[in-house]
C-alpha positions in Angstrom: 4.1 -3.8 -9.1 7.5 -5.3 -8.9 9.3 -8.6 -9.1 12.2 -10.9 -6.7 14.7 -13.1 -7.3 16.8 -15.0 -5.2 19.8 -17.4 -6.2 21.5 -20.1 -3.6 24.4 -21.9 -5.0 27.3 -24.3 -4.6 28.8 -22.0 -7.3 29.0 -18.8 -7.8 25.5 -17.5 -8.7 26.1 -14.3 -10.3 24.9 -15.4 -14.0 21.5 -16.8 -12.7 20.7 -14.1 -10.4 21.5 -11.4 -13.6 18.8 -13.3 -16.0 16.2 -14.8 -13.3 16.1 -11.3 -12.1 15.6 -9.5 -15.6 12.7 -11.9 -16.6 10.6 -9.7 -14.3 11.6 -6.7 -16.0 7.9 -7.2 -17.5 6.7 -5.8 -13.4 8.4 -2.5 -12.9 10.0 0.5 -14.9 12.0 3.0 -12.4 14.4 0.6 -10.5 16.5 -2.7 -10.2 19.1 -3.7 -7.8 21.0 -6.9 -6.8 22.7 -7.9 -3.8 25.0 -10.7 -3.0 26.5 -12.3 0.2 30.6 -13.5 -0.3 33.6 -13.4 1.8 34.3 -9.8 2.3 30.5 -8.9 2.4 27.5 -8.1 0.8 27.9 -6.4 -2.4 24.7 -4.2 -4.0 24.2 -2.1 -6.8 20.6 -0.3 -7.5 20.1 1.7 -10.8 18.0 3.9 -12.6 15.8 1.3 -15.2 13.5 4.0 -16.6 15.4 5.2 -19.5 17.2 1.9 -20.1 17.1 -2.1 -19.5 18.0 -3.8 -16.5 20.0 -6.0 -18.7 22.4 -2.9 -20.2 22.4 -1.2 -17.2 24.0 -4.0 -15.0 26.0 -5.9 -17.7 29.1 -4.2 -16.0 28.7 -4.2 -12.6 28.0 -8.2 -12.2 31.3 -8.6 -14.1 32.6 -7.0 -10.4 30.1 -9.3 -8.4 30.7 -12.8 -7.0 28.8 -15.2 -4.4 26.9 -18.1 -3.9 23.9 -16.5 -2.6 21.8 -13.8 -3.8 18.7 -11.8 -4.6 17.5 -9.6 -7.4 14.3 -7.0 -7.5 12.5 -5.0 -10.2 10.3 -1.8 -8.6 8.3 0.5 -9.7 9.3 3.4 -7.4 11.4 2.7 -4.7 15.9 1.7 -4.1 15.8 -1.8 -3.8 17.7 -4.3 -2.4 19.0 -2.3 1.4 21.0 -3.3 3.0 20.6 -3.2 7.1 22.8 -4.0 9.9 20.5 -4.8 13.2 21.0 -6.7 15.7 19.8 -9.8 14.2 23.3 -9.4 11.6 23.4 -7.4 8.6 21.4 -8.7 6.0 19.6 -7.5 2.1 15.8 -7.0 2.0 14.0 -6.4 -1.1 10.2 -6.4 -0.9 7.0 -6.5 -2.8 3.5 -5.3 -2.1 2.0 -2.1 -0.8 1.9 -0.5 2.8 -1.3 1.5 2.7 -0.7 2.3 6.8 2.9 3.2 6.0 2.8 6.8 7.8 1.4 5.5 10.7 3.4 2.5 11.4 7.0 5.7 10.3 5.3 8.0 13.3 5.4 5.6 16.1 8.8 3.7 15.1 9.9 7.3 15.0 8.5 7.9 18.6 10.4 4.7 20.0 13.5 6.0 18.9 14.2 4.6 14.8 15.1 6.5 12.2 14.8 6.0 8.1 17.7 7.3 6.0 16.3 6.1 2.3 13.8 8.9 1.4 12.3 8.9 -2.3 9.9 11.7 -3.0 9.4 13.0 0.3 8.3 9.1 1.4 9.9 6.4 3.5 11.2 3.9 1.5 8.5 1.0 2.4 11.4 -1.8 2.3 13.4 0.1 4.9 9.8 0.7 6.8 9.5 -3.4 6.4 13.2 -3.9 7.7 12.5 -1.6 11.0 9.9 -3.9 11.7 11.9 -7.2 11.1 14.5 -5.8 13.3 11.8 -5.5 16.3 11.5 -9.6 15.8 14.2 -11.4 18.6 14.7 -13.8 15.1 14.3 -13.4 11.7 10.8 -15.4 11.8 9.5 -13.6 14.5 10.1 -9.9 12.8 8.7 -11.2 9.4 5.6 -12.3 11.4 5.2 -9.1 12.6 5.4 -7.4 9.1 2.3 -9.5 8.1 0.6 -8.8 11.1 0.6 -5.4 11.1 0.8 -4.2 7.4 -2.2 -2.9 5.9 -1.7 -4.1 2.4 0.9 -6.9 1.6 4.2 -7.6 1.5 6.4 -10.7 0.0 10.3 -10.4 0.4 13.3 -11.8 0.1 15.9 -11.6 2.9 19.9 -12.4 2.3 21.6 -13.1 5.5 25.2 -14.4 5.8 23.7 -18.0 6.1 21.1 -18.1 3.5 17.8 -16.4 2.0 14.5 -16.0 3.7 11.8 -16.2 1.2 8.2 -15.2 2.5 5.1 -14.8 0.7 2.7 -12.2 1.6 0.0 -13.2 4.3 -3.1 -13.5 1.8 -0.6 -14.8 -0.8 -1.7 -12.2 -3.4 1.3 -12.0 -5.0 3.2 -15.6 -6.1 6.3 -17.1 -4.7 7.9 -20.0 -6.3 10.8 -22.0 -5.4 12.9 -24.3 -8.3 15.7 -27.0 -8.5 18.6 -27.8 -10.7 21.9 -29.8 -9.1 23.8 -27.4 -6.9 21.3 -24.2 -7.2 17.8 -23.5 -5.6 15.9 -20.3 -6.4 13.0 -18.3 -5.4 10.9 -16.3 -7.8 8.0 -14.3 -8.7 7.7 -14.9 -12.5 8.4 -18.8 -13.3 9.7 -17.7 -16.8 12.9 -17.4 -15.3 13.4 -20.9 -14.9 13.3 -22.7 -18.1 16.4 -20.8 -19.5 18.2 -21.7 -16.6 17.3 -24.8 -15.9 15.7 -24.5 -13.2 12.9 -27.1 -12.2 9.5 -25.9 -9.9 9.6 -28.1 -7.1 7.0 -25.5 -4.3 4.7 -23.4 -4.1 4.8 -21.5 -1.3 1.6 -20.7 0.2 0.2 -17.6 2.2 1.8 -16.3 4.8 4.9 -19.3 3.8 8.3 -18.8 4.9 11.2 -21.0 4.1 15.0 -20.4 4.4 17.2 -21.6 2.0 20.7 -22.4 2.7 23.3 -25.1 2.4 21.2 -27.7 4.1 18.3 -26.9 1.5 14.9 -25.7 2.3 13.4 -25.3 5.5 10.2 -23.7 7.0 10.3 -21.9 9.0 6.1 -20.5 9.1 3.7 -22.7 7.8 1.1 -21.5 5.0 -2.1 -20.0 6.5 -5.5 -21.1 5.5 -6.7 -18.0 3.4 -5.7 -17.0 0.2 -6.3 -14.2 -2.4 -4.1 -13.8 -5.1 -4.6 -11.1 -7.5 -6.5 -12.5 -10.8 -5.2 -9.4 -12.9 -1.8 -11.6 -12.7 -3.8 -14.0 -15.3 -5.5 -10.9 -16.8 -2.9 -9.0 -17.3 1.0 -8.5 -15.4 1.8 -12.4 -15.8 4.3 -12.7 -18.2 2.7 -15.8 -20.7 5.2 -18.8 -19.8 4.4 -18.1 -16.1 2.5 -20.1 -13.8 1.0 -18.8 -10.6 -0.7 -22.0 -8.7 0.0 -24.3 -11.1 -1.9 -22.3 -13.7 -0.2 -21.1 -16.9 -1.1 -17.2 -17.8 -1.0 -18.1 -21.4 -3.9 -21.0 -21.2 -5.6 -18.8 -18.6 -5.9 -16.3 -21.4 -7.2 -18.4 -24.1 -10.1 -19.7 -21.8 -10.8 -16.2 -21.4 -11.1 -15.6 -25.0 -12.8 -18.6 -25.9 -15.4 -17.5 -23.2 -16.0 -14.2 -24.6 -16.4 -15.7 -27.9 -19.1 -18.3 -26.4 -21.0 -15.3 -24.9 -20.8 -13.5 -28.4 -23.2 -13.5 -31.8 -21.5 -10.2 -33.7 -20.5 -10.9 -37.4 -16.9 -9.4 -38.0 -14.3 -10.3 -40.5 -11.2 -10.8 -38.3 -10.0 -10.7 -34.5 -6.7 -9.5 -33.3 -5.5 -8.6 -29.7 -4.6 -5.3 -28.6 -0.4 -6.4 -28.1 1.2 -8.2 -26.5 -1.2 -9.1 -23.3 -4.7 -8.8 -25.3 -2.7 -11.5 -28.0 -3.6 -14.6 -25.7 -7.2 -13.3 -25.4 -7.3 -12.6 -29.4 -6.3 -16.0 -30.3 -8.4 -17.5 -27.7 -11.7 -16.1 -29.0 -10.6 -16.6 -32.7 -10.1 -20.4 -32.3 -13.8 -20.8 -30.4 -15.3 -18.2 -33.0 -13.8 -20.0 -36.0 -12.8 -16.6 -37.4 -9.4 -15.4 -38.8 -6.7 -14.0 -36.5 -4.7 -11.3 -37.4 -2.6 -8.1 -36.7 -4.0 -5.0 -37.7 -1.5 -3.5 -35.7 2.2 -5.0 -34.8 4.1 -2.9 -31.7 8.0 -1.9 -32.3 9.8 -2.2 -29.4 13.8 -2.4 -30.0 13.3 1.3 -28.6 11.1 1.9 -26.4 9.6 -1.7 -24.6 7.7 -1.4 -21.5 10.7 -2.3 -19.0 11.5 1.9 -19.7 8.8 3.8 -20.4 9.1 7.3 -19.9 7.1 8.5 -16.5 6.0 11.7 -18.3 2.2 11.0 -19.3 2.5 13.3 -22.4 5.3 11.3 -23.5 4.5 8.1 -22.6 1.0 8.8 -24.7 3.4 10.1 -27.4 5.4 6.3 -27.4 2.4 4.3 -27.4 1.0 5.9 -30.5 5.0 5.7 -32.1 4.6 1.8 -30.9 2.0 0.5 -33.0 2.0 0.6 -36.3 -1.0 -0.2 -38.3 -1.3 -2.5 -41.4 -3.6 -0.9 -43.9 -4.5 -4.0 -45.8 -4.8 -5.6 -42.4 -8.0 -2.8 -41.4 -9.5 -1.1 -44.6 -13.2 -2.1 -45.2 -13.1 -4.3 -42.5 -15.4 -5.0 -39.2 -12.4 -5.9 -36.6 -12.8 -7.2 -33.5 -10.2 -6.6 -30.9 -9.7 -8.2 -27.2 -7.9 -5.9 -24.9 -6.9 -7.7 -21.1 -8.8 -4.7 -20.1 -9.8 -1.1 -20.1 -8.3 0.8 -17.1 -8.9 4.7 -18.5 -9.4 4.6 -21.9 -7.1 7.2 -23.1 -4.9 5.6 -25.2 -7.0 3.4 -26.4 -9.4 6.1 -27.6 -7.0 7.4 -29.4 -5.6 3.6 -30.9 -9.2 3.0 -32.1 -9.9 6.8 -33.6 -6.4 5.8 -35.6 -8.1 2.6 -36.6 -11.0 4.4 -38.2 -9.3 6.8 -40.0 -7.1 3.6 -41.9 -10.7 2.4 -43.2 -11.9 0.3 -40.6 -16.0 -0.5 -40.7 -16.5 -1.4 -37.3 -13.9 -1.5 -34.5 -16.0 -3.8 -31.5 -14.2 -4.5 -28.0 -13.7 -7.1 -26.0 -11.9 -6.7 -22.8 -11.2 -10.1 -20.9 -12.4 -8.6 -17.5 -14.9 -6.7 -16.0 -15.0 -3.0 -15.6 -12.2 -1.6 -13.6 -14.8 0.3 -10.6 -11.7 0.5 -7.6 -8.2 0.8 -7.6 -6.0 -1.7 -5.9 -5.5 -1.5 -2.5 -3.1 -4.6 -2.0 -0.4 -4.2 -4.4 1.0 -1.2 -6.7 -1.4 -1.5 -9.6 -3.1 1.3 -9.6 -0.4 3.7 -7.9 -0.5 6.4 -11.2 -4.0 7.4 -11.4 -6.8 8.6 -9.6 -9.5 6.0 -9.2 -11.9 8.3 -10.7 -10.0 8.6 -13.8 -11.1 4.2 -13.8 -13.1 4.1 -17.0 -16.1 2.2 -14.9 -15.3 5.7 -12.6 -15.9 8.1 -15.3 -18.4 6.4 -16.8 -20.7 6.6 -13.5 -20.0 10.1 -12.8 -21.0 10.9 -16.3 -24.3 9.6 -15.8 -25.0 10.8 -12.6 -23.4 13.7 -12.8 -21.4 13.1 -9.5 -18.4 11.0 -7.9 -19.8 7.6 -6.3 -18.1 5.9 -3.0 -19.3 2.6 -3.7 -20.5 1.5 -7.3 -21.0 -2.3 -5.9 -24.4 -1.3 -7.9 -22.8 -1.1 -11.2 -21.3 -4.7 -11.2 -24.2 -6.6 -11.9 -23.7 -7.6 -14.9 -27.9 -8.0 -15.2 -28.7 -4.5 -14.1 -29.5 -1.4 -15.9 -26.9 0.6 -14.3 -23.9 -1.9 -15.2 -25.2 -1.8 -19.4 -25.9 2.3 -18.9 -22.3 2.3 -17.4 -20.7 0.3 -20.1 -22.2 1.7 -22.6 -21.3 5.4 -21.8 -17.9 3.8 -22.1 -18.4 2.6 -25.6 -19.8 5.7 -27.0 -16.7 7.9 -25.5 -14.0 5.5 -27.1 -16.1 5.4 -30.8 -16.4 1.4 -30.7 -19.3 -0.1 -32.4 -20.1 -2.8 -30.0 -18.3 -3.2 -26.4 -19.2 -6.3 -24.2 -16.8 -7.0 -21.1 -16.1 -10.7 -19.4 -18.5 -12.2 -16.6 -16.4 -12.5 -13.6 -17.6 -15.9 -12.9 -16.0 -16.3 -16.7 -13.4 -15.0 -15.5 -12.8 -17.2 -11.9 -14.0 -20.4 -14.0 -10.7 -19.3 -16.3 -8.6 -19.5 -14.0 -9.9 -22.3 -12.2 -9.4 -21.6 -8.8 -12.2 -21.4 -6.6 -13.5 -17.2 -6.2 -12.8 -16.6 -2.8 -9.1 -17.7 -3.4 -8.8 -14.7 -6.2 -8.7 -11.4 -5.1 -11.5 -9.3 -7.7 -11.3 -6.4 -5.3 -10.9 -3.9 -8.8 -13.9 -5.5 -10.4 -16.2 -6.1 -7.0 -15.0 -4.8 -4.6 -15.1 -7.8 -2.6 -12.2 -8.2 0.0 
C-alpha cells in the first residue's frame, strides 16, 4: 500500500520527518525515501527497505539532511519521493494509491510530446505519471485536480515546493490524510501513530478530494472536500497500525468490536482464544472478553530478524520466514480445543500450513474466526492485492472448486443466507483442516466501524463500488 509524511517547521525538521515517516513502515516493504526543501535545494535520498529497516537504512543520510520543510514515503514497489522541475518550479512528489489506467494515460502524454525517465520493471513509475499530469495544471491546484479527475483508481500525495507542502487526499478519500499541531511544526500523515511520540496534536481531517497547503502562514485550502466518500474498511481490518485513527475511529477499538461481534454470533465450546499475531490480537481479545473465555498465545511471532517492514519478495522464502516466525507453546495447545481470530483469510496458504503445525503439537480442535467476510475480488483502488492473482482469493478457489470453473462475478456467494456462500465457506474449511470456520457479517463489520456503509469501501467482500 504505502504510507506519507510531511513535516513544516520553524526548525529544522529533519528528526520528525525520520520517525513520523518510519511509523508507516507497517504499509510497504521495497522502498523509502525522504526529501527536504533548504537553501541550496531539495535534498532526496530513496533506498532499498526490503532486506533492512527504513530506520537503519537512513540513520546516516539524515545526519547530511537539513530543512524546515519536508516529506517522507514508504512504497511497496516504486522510487519515491521525485523530484520534478516544470514550469510550475521544481518541486518533491510522493504518492499513494493505484492507477489502474496508467498505460493509457503514458501513451497519449507520450503522443503530446512528455517523456518518463523513472522506469521500474518495465513500468512507468506512477508518481512521475502523477507529476506529468500536475505539470499540465497552469497552478499547483489545477494539475492536482486533474490527477483526480482522470485517474482510474486513487491517488493521495504530498507535494514539497520551495514555499510549502501540498497535501491532497485521494478523490473518494479511500485512503486517510491527517494533519497535527505542536508549537512551531505542522504535519500531514497517513498513520496517526506518528504523532504521539512527537508530540504532535490532530487538529483535521482532511476529507475527499481535500487539499490544503501548508506553509509559514499555516494551513490553507486550497480544494474543498467533496461530498462522497469511501475509505477502505480493510484499514480497520487489517493495514491500520492499532494506535491509529482514520475518521476519528481508533483501529484498535474497531477490532475489539469486531471480536466481540463474532463472539455474540457464536455458541462453540473451546477452551481458550488467541489471535493469529499481531493484527488477529485486537480481534482475539475482543471475542475473549464478550465470550468470557481465557485469552492466550499458543503461538508468540519473533521478529528482531525478520519483521514485516522487510520481508523477503521471494514466495518460497517468505513462506519459509513466516513458519521460522511463530513459535508455538506446547503447553499453550496440547489437548486443547483453540479458537483463533485471524483479520482475515486472503489465500490460505500459510495459514494451512500454521494450523496443520497446530495439530501436530496436540491440538483437539483448531476453529476460525476471521473478522471479515470472504475475500471474492481483489482491490482495485489501492495496492492490496497487487501480488496475487484474484483467483488464488480463498473465496476464488473455493468457488471454482465447486463448480469446477473460474466465476466473473460471485456477487452470488456473499449472501451470507444462501447455500452457495455456506458451500463456499465450507470448502474453505475443509482445505485448511479447521474444525469449525464461521466469517464476520459485513453489516458486523460496518456497524464496527461505525461509519455509515456507503462511506466504507467493501469492494473485496461485495463487490459494491
Amino acid at each position: 500500500m504505502g504510507g506519507l509524511f510531511g513535516v513544516f517547521s520553524n526548525n529544522n525538521c529533519i528528526e520528525d520527518l525520520f520517525y513520523g515517516t518510519d511509523y508507516h513502515s507497517h504499509l510497504g516493504t521495497v522502498r523509502g525515501g525522504l526529501a527536504v526543501k533548504n537553501a541550496d535545494g531539495f535534498q532526496r535520498y530513496i533506498k532499498n527497505i526490503s532486506t533492512s529497516q527504513f530506520r537503519s537504512k537512513f540513520e546516516k543520510d539524515i545526519k547530511k539532511m537539513h530543512g524546515n520543510k519536508g516529506i517522507g514515503v514508504i512504497s511497496d514497489f516504486d522510487d519515491q519521493p521525485l523530484i520534478i522541475n516544470s514550469h510550475l518550479g521544481v518541486f518533491a512528489i510522493c504518492t499513494v494509491g493505484k492507477i489502474n489506467n496508467l498505460k493509457i494515460l503514458a501513451e497519449n502524454a507520450l503522443q503530446n510530446g512528455s517523456h518518463f525517465s523513472e522506469m521500474h520493471g518495465g513500468e512507468i513509475n506512477p508518481t512521475e505519471m502523477v507529476a506529468t499530469i500536475i505539470s499540465q495544471g497552469a497552478t499547483f491546484e489545477e494539475g492536482i485536480q486533474k490527477v483526480q479527475d482522470i485517474i482510474d483508481g486513487s491517488c493521495t500525495m504530498l507535494i514539497l515546493t520551495n514555499e510549502g507542502i501540498y497535501a491532497a487526499r485521494d478523490k473518494l478519500g479511500r485512503t486517510p490524510l491527517i494533519i497535527g499541531e505542536k508549537p512551531g511544526s505542522y504535519a500531514v500523515t497517513m498513520e496517526t501513530c506518528a504523532f504521539p511520540n512527537l508530540k504532535y496534536k490532530i487538529t483535521k481531517y482532511l476529507g475527499p478530494g481535500e487539499v490544503i497547503f501548508i506553509s509559514k502562514n499555516g494551513i490553507e485550502q486550497k480544494i474543498a472536500p467533496g461530498n462522497r466518500m469511501q475509505i477502505c474498511g480493510f484499514l480497520w481490518v487489517y493495514y491500520g497500525y492499532p494506535a491509529s485513527n482514520y475518521e476519528n475511529i481508533n483501529v484498535e477499538i474497531v477490532r475489539y468490536k469486531c471480536g466481540s461481534s463474532l463472539a455474540k454470533n457464536d455458541d462453540v465450546r473451546i477452551d481458550l482464544v488467541a489471535g493469529i499475531p499481531d493484527s488477529g490480537t485486537g480481534h482475539g481479545l475482543g471475542y475473549a472478553s464478550e465470550a468470557k473465555i481465557p485469552f492466550s498465545r499458543p503461538f508468540v511471532k519473533y521478529t528482531p530478524t525478520w519483521p514485516r517492514s522487510f520481508m523477503p519478495q521471494d514466495q518460497v522464502i517468505r513462506d519459509e520466514v513466516a513458519k521460522m516466525k511463530l513459535i508455538p507453546i506446547k503447553e499453550l495447545i496440547d489437548d486443547k480445543r483453540l479458537l483463533f481470530c485471524e483479520d482475515s483469510i486472503v489465500r490460505g496458504t500459510q495459514l494451512r500450513k500454521t494450523i496443520q503445525r497446530l495439530y501436530d503439537f496436540g491440538a483437539k480442535e483448531v476453529h476460525m474466526r476471521p473478522a471479515c467476510p470472504p475475500l471474492v475480488n481483489n482491490c482495485k483502488f489501492l495496492n492490496f492485492s497487487r501480488s496475487h492473482s484474484e483467483l488464488d482469493l480463498a473465496g476464488r478457489w473455493a468457488i471454482k472448486e465447486l463448480i469446477g470453473k473460474n466465476i466473473e462475478d460471485p456477487a452470488e456467494y456473499t449472501d451470507t443466507e444462501s447455500d452457495k456462500y455456506k458451500s463456499m465457506v465450507d470448502v474453505i474449511r475443509k482445505k485448511l483442516g479447521l474444525t469449525s470456520l464461521k466469517y464476520q457479517k459485513l453489516a458486523d463489520l460496518i456497524k464496527a466501524i461505525g461509519l455509515p456503509k456507503e462511506k466504507i469501501c467493501t469492494y473485496c467482500w461485495d463487490g459494491v463500488e
